[in-house]
Each structure stands twice: as structure tokens, then as C-alpha cells.
C-alpha positions in Angstrom: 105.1 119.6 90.1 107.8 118.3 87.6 110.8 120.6 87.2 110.8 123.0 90.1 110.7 122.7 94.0 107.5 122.8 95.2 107.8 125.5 98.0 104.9 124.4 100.2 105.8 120.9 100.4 107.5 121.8 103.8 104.3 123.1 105.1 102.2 119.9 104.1 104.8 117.6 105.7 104.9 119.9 108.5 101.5 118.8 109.5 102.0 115.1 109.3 100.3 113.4 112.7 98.3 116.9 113.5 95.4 116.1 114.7 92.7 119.6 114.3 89.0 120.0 115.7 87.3 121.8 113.5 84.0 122.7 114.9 82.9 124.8 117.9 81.6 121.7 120.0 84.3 119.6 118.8 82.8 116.5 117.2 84.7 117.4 113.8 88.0 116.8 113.2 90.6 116.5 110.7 94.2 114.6 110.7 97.1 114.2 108.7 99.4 111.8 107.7 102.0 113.1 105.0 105.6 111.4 104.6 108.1 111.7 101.4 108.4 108.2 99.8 110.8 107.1 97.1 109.3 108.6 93.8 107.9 105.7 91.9 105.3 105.4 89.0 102.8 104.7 92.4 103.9 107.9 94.0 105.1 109.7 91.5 105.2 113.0 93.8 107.4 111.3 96.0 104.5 111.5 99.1 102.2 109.1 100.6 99.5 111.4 102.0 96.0 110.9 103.9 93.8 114.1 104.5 90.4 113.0 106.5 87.7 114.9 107.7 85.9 112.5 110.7 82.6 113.3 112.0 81.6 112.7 116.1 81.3 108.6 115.7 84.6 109.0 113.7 83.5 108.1 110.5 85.4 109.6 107.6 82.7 112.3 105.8 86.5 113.6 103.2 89.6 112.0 102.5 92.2 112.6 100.4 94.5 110.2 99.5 97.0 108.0 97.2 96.4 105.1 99.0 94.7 102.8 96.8 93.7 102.6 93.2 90.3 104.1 92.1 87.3 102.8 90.3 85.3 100.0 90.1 87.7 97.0 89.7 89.9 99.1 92.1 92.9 97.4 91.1 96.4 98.8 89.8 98.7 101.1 90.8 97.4 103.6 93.9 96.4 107.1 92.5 95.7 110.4 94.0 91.7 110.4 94.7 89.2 112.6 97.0 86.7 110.7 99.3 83.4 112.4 99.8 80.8 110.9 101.8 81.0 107.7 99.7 82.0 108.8 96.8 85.3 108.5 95.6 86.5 110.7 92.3 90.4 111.0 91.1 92.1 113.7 92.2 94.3 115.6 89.9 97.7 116.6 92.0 99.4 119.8 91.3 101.2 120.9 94.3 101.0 120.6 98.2 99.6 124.5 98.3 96.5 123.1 96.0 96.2 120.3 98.1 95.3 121.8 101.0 93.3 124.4 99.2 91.1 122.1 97.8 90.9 119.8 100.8 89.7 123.0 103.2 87.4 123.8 100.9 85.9 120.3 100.5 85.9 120.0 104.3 84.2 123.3 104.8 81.3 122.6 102.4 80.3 119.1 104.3 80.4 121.1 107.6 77.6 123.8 105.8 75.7 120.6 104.3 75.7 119.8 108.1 74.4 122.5 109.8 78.1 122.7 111.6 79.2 125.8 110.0 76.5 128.5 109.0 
């Protein structure tokens, strides 16, 4: 968001190191890692940020992230992208509000394809 304060920005930082479970028997669970960097053509909304879904063995089923380039020579600057399962698309970031929007959402559909959640 270029211009204006992005008001939930608190409330993503906020949850930086929270670690969630997700699901009734508690094999599923989620964790955080947000933390303002230096804006830079990189991270160009001043955050480094890593939302993962982990399933009971711990592998990660979502991510989303701006950890590393994206595509198939995966090489220049790290963009915003989404894991799925193993696919990884970009991810177009507006503001920390639609972040977490689309990452519930994302989280909650692999937990239906499942069985987890009905």
C-alpha cells in the first residue's frame, strides 16, 4: 500500500512467532514469522513475512512468503508468492488485512480437500 498507513500492519506483526493449531485433533497448524525490513526493491513493503500451514509430519501443505524469487529459473530478486501443496504461484500484495484474508482462506480449503474440516 503506497501513500497511506496501512492500518492492519500492527495486527500482522502482532502475530510474528505465534504458533496456532488449527484442527480439532491437533495435527494442523499454522505459524508466523513477520518482521519490518528496510524497504528495498526486494521488499518493497518493508516486511519479510512467512505464513505456513504444516500438516501432522510437519510438512508445509500453504505458505506465503517473499522469501525467494518465483519461477522456473528461480533466480532474481525475492517476490511475494503463495505455496500450495507444491505449487508455487506469485502473490499479488495489497495490504496485511488481505494477506491474512487470503491466507485463511487458502488454509481452510486444504483442510476441506482433507477431510479435516467438513
Amino acid at each position: 500500500m503506497t501513500g497511506s498507513r496501512d492500518s492492519t500492519l500492527d495486527v500482522l506483526l502482532d502475530l510474528d512467532g505465534q504458533v496456532l493449531v488449527v484442527d480439532p485433533a491437533g495435527g494442523h497448524w499454522v505459524r508466523f514469522v513477520v518482521k519490518r525490513v528496510p524497504v528495498s526493491p526486494e521488499k518493497p513493503h518493508g516486511l519479510d513475512y512467512s505464513l505456513t500451514l504444516h500438516g501432522p509430519d510437519g510438512e508445509r501443505l500453504v505458505g506465503f512468503d517473499n522469501a525467494h524469487p518465483v519461477g522456473r529459473q528461480r533466480r532474481g530478486d525475492p517476490q511475494d508468492h503463495r505455496h500450495r501443496l507444491r505449487t508455487i504461484r506469485p502473490y499479488d500484495y495489497r495490504d496485511a488485512a488481505t494477506l491474512l484474508g487470503d491466507f485463511w482462506t487458502t488454509v481452510d480449503a486444504v483442510l476441506r480437500d482433507r477431510g479435516v474440516l467438513p
